[in-house]
BAMI-681332 format. One record per residue (C-alpha): residue number from 1; x, z, y. Coordinates in Angstrom, 3 decimals, always signed. Example, Ala and Ser with C-alpha at 12.3 -4.5 7.8 and 13.67 -1.06 7.14 Angstrom:
! residues 2
  num        px        pz        py
    1   +12.300    +7.800    -4.500
    2   +13.670    +7.140    -1.060
This chain:
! residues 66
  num        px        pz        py
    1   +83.418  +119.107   +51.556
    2   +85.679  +121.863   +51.784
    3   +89.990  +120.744   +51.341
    4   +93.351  +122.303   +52.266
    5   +96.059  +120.244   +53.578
    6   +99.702  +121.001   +52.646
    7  +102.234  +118.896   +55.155
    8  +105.766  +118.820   +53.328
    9  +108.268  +118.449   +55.992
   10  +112.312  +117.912   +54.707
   11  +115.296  +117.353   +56.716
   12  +117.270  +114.359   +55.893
   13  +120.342  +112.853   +57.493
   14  +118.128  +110.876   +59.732
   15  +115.501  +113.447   +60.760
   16  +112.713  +115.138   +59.576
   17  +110.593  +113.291   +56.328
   18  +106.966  +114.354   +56.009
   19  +104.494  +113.710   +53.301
   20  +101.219  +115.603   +52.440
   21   +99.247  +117.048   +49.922
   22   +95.368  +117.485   +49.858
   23   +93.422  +119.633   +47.444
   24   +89.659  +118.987   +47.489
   25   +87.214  +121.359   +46.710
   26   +87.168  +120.260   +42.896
   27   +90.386  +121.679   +43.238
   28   +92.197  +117.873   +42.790
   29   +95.404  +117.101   +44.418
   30   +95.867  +113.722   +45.883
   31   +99.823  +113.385   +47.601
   32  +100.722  +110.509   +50.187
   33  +104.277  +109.864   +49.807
   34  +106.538  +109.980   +52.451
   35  +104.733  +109.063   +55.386
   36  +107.837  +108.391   +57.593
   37  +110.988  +109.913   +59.379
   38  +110.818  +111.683   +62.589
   39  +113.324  +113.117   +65.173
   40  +111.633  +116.878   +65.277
   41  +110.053  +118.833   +62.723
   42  +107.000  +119.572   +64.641
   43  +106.535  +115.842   +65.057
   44  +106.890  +115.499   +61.607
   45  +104.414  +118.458   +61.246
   46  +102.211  +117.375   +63.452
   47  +101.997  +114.196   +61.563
   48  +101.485  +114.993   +58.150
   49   +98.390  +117.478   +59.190
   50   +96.992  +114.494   +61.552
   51   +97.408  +111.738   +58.108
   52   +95.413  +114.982   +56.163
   53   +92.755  +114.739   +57.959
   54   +91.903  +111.346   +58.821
   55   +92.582  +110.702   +54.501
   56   +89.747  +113.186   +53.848
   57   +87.555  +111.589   +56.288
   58   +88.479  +108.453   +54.457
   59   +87.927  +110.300   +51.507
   60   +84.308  +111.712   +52.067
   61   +83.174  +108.273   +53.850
   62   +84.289  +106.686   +50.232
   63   +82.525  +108.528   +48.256
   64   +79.727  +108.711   +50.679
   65   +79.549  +104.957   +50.806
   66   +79.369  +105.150   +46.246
């Protein structure tokens, strides 16, 4: 299953947000939210790419378990 993971990283007044948006290969778009608030952008970053991947694991063992 092939997806692309787009981290959205914003600066606030207390940091750096980050949410996330996947597109599957069906071309669907699932988005997370914001996932939390973090002191660095890369940390943010670094986050939102980490929560990507372990939702389309999630994901594929989900439908893999229909």
């Amino acid at each position: 299953m092939g997806a692309t993971i787009f981290p959205l990283i914003t600066r606030n007044l207390s940091g750096f947000s980050a949410a996330v948006v996947i597109a599957d290969a069906n071309h669907q778009r699932r988005g997370s939210g914001e996932l939390g608030v973090f002191k660095t952008k890369l940390e943010a970053y670094r986050f939102a790419i980490t929560y990507g991947k372990l939702e389309i694991e999630r994901q594929r063992q989900v439908t893999l378990a229909a």
